[in-house]
Biopython code that builds the backbone (N, CA, C, O; Angstrom):
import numpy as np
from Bio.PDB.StructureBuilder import StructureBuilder

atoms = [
    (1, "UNK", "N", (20.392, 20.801, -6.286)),
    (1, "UNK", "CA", (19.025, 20.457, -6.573)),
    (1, "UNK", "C", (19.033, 19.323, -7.587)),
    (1, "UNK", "O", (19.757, 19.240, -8.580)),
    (2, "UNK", "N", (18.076, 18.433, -7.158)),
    (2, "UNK", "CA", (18.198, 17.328, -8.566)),
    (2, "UNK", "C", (17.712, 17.619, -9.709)),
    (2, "UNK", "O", (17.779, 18.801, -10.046)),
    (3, "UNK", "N", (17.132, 16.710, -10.564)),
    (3, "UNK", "CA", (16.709, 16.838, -11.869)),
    (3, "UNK", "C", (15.505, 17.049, -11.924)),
    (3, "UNK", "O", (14.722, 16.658, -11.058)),
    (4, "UNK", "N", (15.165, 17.718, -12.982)),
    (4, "UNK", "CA", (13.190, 18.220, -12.858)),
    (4, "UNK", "C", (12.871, 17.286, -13.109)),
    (4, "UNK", "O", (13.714, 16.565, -13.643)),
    (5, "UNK", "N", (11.496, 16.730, -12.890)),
    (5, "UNK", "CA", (10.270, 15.893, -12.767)),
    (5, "UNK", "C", (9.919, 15.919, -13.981)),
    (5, "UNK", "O", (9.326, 16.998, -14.005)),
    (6, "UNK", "N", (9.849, 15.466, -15.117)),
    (6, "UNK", "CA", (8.922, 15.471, -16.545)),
    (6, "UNK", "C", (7.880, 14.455, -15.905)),
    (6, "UNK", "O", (8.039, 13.516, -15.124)),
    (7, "UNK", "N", (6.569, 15.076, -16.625)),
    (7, "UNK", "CA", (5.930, 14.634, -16.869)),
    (7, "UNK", "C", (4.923, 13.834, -15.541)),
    (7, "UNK", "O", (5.423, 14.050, -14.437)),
    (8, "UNK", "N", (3.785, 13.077, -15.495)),
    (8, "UNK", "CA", (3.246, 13.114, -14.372)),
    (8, "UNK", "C", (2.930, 11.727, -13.288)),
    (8, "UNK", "O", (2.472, 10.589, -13.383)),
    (9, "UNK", "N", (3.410, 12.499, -12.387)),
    (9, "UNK", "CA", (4.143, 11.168, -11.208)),
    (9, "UNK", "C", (2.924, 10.252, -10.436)),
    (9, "UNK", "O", (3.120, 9.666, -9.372)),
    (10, "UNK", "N", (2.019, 10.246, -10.955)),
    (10, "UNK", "CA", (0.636, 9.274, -10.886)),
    (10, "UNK", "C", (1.151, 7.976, -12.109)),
    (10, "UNK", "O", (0.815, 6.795, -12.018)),
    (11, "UNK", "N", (1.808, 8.412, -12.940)),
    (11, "UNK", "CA", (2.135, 7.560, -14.073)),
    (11, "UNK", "C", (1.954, 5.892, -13.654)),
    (11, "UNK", "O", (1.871, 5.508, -12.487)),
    (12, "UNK", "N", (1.912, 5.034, -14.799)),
    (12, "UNK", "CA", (2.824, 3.826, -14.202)),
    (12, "UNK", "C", (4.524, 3.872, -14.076)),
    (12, "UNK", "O", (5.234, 3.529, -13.130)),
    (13, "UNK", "N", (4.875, 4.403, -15.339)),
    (13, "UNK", "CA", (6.026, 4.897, -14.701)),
    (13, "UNK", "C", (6.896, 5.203, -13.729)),
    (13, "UNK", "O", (7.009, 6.426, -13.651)),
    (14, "UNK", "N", (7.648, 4.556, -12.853)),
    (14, "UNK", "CA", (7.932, 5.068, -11.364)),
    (14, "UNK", "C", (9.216, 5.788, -11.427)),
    (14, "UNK", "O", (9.936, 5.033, -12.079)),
    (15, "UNK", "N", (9.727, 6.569, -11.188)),
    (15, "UNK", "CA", (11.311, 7.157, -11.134)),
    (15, "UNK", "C", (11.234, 7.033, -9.862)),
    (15, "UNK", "O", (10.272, 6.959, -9.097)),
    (16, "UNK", "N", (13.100, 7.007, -9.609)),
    (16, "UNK", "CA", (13.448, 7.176, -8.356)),
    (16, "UNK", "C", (14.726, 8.327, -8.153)),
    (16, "UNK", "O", (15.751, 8.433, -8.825)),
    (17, "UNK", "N", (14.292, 9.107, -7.025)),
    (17, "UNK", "CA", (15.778, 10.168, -7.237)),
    (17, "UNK", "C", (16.463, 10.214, -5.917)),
    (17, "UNK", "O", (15.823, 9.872, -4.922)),
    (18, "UNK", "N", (17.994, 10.692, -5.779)),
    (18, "UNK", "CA", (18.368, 10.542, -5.133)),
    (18, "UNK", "C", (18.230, 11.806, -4.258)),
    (18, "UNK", "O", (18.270, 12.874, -4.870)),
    (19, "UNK", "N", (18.082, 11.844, -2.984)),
    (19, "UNK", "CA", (17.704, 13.272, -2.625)),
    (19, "UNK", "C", (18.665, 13.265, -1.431)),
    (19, "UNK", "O", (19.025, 14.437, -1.316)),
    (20, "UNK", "N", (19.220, 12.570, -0.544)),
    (20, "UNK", "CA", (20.298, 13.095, 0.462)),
    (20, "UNK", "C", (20.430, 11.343, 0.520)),
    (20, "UNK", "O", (20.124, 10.465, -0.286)),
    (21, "UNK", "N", (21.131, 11.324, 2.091)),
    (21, "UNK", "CA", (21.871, 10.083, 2.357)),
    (21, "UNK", "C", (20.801, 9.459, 3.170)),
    (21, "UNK", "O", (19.963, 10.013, 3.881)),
    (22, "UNK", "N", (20.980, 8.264, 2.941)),
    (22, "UNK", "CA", (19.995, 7.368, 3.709)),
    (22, "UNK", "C", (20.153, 7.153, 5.349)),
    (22, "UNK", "O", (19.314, 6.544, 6.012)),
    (23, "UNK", "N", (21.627, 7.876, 6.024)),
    (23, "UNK", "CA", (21.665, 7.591, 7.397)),
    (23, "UNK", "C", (21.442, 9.170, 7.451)),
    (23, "UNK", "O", (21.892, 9.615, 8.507)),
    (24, "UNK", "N", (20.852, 10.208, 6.583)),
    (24, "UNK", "CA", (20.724, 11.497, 6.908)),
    (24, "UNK", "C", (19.363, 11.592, 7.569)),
    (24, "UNK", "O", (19.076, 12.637, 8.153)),
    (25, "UNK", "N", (18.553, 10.645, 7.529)),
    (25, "UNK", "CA", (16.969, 10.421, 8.359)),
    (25, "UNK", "C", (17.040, 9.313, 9.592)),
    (25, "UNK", "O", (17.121, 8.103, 9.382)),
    (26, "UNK", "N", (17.015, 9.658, 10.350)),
    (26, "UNK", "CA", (16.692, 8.888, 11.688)),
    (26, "UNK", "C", (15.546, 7.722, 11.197)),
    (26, "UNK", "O", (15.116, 7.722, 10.043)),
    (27, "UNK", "N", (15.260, 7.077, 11.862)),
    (27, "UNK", "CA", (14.352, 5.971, 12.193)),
    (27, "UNK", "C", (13.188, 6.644, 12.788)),
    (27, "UNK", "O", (13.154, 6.980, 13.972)),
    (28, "UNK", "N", (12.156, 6.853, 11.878)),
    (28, "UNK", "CA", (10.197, 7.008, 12.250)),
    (28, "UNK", "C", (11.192, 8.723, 12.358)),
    (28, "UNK", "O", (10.640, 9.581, 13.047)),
    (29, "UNK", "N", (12.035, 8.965, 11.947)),
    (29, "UNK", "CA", (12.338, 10.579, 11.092)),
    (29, "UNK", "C", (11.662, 11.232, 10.066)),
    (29, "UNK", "O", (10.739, 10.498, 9.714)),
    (30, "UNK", "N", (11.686, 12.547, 9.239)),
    (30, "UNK", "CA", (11.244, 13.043, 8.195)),
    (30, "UNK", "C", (12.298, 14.059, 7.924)),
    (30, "UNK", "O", (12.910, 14.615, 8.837)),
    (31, "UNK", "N", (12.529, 14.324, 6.516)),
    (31, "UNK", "CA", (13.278, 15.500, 5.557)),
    (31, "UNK", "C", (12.646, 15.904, 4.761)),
    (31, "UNK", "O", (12.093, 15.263, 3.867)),
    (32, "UNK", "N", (12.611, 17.355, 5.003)),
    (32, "UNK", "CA", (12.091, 18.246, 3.458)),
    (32, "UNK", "C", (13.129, 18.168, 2.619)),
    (32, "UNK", "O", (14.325, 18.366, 2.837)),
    (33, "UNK", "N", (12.297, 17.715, 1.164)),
    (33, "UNK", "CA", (13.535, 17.935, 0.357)),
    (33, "UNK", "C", (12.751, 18.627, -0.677)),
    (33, "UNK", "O", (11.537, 18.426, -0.646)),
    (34, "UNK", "N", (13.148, 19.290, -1.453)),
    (34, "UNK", "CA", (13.129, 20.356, -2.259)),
    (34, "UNK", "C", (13.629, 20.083, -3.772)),
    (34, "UNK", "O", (14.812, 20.117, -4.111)),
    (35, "UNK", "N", (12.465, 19.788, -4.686)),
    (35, "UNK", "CA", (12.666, 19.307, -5.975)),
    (35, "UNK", "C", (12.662, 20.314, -7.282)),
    (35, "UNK", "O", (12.805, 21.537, -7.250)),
    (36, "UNK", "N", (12.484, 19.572, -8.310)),
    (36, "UNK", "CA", (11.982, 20.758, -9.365)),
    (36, "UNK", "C", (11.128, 19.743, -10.904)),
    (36, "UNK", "O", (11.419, 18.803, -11.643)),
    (37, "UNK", "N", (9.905, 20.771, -10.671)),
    (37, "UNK", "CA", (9.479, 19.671, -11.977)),
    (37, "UNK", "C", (8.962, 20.570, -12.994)),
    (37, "UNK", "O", (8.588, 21.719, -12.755)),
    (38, "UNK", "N", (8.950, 19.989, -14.193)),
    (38, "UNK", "CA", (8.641, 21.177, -15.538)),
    (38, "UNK", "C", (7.127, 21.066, -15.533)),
    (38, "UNK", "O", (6.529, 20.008, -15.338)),
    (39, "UNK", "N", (6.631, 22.082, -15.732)),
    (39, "UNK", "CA", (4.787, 23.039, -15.684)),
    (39, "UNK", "C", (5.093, 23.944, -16.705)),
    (39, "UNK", "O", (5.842, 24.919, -16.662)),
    (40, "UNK", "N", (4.412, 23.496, -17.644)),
    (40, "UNK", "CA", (3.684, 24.830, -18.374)),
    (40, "UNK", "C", (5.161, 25.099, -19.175)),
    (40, "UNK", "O", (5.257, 26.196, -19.727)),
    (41, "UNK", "N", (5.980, 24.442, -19.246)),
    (41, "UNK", "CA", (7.575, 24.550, -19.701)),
    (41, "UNK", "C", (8.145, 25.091, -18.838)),
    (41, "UNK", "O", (9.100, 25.462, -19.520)),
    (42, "UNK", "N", (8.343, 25.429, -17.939)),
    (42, "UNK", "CA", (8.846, 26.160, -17.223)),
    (42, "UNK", "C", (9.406, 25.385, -15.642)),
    (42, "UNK", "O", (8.569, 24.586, -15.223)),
    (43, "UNK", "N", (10.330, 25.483, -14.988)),
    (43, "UNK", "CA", (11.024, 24.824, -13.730)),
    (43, "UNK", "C", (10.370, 25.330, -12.605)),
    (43, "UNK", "O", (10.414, 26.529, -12.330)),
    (44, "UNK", "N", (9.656, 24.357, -11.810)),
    (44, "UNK", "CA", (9.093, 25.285, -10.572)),
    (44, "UNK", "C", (9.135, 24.129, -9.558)),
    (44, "UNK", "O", (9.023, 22.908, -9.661)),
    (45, "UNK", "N", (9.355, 25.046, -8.465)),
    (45, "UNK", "CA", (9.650, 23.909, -7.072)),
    (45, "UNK", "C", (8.572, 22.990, -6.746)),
    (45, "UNK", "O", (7.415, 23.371, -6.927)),
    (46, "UNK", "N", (8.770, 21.992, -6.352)),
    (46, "UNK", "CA", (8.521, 20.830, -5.905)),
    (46, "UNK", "C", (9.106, 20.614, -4.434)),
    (46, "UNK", "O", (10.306, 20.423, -4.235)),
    (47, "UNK", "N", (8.241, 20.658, -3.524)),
    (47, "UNK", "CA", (8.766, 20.238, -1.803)),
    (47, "UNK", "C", (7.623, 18.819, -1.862)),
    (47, "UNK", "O", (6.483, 18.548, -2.240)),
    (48, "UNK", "N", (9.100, 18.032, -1.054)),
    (48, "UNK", "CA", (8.533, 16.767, -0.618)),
    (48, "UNK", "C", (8.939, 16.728, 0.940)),
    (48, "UNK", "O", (9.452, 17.543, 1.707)),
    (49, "UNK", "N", (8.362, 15.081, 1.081)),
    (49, "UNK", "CA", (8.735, 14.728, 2.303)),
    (49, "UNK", "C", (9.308, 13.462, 2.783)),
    (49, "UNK", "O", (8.489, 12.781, 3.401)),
    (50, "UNK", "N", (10.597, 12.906, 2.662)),
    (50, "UNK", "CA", (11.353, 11.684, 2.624)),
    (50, "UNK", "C", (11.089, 11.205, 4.180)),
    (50, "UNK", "O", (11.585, 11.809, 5.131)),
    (51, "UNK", "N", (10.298, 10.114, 4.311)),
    (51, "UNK", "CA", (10.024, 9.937, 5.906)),
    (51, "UNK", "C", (10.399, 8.483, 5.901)),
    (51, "UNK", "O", (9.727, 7.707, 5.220)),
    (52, "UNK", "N", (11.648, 7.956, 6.765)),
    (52, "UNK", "CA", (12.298, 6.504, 7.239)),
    (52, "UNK", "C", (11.407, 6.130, 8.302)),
    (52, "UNK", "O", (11.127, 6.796, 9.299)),
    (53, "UNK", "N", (11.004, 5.023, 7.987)),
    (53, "UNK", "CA", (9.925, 4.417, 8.959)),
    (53, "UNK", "C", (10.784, 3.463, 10.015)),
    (53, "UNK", "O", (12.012, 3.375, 9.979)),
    (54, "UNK", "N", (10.118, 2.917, 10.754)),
    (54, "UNK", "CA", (10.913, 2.205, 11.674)),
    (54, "UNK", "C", (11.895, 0.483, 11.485)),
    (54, "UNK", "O", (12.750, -0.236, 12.003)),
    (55, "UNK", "N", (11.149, 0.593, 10.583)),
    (55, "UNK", "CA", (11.490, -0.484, 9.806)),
    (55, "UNK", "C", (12.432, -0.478, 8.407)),
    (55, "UNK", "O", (12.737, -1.432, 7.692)),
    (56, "UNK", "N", (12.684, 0.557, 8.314)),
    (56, "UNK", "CA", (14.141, 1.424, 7.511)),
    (56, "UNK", "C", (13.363, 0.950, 6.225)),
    (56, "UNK", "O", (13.953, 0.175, 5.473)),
    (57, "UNK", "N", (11.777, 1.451, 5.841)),
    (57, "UNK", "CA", (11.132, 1.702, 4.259)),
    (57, "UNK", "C", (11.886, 3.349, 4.431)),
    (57, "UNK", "O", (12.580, 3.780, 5.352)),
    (58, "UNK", "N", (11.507, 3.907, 3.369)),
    (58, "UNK", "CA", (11.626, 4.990, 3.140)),
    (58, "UNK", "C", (10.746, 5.410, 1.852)),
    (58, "UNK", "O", (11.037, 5.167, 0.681)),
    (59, "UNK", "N", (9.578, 6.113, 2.337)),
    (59, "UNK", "CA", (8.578, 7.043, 1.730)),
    (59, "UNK", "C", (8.627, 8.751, 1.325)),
    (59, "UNK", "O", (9.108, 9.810, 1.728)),
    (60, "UNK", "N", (7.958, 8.314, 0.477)),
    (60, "UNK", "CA", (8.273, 9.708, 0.002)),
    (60, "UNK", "C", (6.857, 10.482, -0.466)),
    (60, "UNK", "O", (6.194, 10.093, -1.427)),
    (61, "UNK", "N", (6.576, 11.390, 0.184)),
    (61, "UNK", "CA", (5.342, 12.553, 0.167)),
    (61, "UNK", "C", (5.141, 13.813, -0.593)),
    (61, "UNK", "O", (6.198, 14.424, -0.752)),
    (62, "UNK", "N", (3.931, 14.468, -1.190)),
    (62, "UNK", "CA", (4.128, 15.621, -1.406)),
    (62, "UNK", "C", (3.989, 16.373, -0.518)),
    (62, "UNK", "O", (2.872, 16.363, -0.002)),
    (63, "UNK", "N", (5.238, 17.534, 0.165)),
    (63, "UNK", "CA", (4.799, 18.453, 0.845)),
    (63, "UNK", "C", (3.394, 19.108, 0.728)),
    (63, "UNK", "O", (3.723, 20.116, 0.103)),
    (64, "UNK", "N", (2.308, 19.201, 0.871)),
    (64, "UNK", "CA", (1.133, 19.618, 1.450)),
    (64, "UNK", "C", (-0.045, 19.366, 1.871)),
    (64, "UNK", "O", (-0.788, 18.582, 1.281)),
    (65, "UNK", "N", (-0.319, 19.894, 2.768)),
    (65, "UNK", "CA", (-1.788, 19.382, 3.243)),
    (65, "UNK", "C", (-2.753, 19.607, 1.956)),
    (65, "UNK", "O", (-2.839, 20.622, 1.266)),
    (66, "UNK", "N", (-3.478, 18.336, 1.820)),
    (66, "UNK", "CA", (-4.555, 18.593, 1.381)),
    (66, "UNK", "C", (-6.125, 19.242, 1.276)),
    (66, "UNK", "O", (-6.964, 19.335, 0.381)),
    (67, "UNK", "N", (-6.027, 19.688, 2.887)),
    (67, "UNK", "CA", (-6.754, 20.029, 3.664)),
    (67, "UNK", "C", (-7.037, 21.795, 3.437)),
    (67, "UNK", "O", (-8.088, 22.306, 3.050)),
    (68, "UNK", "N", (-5.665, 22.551, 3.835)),
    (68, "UNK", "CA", (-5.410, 23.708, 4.172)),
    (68, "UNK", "C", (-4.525, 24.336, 2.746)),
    (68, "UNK", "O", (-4.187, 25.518, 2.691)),
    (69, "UNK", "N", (-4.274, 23.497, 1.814)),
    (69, "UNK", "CA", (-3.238, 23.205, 0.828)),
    (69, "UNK", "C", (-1.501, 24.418, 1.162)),
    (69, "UNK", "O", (-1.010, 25.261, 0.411)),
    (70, "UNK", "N", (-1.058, 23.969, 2.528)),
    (70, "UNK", "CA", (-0.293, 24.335, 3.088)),
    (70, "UNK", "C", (0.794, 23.570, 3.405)),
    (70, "UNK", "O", (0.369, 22.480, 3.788)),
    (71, "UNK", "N", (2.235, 23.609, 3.440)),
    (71, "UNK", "CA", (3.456, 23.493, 3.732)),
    (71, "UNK", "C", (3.273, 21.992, 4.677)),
    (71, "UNK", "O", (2.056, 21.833, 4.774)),
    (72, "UNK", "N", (3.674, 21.353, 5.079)),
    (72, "UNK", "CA", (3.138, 20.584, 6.462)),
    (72, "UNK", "C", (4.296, 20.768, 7.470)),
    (72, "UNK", "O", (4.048, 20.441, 8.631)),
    (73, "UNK", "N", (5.610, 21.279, 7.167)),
    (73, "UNK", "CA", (6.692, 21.790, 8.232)),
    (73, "UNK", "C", (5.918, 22.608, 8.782)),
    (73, "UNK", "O", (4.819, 22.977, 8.367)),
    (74, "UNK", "N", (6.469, 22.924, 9.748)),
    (74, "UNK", "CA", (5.886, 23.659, 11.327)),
    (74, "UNK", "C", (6.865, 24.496, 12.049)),
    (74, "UNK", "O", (7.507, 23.829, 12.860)),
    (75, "UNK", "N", (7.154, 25.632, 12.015)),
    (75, "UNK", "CA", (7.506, 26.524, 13.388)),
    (75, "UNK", "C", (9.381, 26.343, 12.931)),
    (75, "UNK", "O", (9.970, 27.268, 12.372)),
    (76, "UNK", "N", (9.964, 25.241, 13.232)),
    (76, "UNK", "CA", (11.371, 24.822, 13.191)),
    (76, "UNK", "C", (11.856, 23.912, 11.853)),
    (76, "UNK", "O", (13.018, 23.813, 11.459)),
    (77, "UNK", "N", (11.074, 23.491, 11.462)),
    (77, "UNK", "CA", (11.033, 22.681, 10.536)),
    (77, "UNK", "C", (10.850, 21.255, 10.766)),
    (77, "UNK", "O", (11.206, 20.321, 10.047)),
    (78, "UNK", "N", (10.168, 21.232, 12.012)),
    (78, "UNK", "CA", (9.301, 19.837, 12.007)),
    (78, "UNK", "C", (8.335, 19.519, 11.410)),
    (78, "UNK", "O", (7.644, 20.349, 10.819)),
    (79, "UNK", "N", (8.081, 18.283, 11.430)),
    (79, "UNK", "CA", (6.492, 18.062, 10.285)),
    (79, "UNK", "C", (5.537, 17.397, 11.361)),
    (79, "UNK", "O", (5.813, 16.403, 12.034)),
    (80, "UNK", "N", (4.306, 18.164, 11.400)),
    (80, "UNK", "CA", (2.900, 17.794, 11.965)),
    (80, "UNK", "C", (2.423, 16.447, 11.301)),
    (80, "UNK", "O", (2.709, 16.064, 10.167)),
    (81, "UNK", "N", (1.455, 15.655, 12.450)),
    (81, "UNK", "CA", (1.128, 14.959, 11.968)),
    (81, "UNK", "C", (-0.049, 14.417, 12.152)),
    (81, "UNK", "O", (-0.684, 15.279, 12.759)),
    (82, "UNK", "N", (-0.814, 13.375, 11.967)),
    (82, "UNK", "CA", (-2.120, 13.608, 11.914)),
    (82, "UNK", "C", (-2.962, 13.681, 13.436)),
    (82, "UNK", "O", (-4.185, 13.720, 13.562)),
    (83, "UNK", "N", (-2.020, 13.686, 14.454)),
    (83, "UNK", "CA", (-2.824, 14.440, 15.727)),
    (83, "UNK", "C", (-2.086, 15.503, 16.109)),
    (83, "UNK", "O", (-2.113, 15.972, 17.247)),
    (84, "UNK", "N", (-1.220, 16.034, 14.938)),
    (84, "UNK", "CA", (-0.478, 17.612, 15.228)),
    (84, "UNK", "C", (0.595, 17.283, 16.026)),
    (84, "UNK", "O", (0.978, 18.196, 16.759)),
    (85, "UNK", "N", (1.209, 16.203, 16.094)),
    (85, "UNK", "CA", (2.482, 16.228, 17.645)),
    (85, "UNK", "C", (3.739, 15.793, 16.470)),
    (85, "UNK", "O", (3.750, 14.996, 15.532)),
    (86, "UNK", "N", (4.575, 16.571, 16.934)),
    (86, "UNK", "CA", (5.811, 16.399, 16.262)),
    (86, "UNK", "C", (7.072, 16.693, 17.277)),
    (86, "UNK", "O", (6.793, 17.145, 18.388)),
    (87, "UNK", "N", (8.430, 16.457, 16.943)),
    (87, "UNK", "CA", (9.831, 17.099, 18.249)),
    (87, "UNK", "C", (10.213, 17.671, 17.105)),
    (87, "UNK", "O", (9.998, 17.459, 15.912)),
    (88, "UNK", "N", (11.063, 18.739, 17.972)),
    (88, "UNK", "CA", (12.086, 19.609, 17.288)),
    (88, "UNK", "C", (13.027, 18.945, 16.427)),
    (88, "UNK", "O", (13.759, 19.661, 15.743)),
    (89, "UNK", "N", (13.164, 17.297, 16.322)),
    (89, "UNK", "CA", (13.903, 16.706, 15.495)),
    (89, "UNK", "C", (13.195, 16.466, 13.973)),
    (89, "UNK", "O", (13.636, 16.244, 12.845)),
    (90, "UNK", "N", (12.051, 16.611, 14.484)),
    (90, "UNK", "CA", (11.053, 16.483, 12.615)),
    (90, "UNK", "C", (10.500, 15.444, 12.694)),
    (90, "UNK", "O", (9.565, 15.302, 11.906)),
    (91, "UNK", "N", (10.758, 14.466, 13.493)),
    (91, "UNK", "CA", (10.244, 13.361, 13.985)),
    (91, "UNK", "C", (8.743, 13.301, 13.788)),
    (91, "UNK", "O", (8.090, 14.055, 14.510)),
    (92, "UNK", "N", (8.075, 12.520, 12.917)),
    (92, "UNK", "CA", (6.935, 12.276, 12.681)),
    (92, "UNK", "C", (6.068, 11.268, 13.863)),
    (92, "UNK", "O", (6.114, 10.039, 13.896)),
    (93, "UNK", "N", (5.320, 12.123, 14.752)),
    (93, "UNK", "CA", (4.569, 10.889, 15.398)),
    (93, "UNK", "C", (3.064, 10.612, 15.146)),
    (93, "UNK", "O", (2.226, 11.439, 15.504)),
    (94, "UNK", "N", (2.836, 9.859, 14.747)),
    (94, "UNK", "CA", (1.641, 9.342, 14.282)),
    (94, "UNK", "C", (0.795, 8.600, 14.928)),
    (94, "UNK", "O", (1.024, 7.396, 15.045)),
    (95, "UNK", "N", (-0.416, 9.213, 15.503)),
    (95, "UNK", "CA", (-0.807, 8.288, 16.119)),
    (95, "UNK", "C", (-1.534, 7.114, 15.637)),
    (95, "UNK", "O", (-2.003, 6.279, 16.411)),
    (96, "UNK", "N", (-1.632, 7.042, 14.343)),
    (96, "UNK", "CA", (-2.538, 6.144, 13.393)),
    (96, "UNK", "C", (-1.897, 4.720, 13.388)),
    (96, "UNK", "O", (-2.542, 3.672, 13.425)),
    (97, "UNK", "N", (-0.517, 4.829, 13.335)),
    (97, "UNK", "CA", (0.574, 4.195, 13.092)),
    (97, "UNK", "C", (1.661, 4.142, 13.583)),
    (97, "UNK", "O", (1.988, 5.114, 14.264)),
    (98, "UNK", "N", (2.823, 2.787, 13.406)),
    (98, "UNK", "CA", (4.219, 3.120, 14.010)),
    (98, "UNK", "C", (4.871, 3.308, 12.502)),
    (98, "UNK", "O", (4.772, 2.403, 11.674)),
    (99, "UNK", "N", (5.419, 4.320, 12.265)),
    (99, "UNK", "CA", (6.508, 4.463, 11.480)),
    (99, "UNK", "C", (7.614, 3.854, 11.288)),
    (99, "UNK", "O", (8.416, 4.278, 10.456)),
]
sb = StructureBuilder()
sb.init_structure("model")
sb.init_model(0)
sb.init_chain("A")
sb.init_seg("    ")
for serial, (resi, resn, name, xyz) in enumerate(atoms, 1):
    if name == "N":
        sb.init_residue(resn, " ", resi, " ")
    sb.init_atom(name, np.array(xyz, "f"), 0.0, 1.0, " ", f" {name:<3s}", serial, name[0])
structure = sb.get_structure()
């Protein structure tokens, strides 16, 4: 697990952490990764979402809907997306956008 999060990530401040390997995400792919940031003094999980776009950016999300304030992995551990279609690879398809 990496290092906890101090303090609050709206900041100007930007950190960057290392969370797996960069050929570990496919192209217009997604990874849960699983953080930790200090609350209240105390260490508590942090789930994100590292998504390689097609164009090899790489973004990074808070795991949850804002909506349902729920998980956004699905069933296998794919991630839904904003017309609900995802593959068993986690593969983000979007219809808003190309990734």
């Amino acid at each position: 697990m990496s290092e906890p999060i101090n303090g609050n990530l709206m900041s100007d401040q930007i950190e960057g952490f290392a969370v797996c390997l960069v050929d570990a995400i496919e192209r217009r792919g997604a990874m849960g990764c699983s953080l930790s940031r200090i609350d209240g003094g105390e260490s508590r999980p942090f789930s994100v979402i590292v998504v390689r776009t097609f164009s090899n950016d790489y973004l990074g999300y808070v795991n949850r809907c804002p909506h349902e304030s729920v998980r956004l992995n699905i069933g296998s551990g794919a991630f839904s997306s904003v017309d609900r279609s995802s593959d068993a690879a986690g593969t983000v398809q979007d219809s808003r956008s190309t990734l």
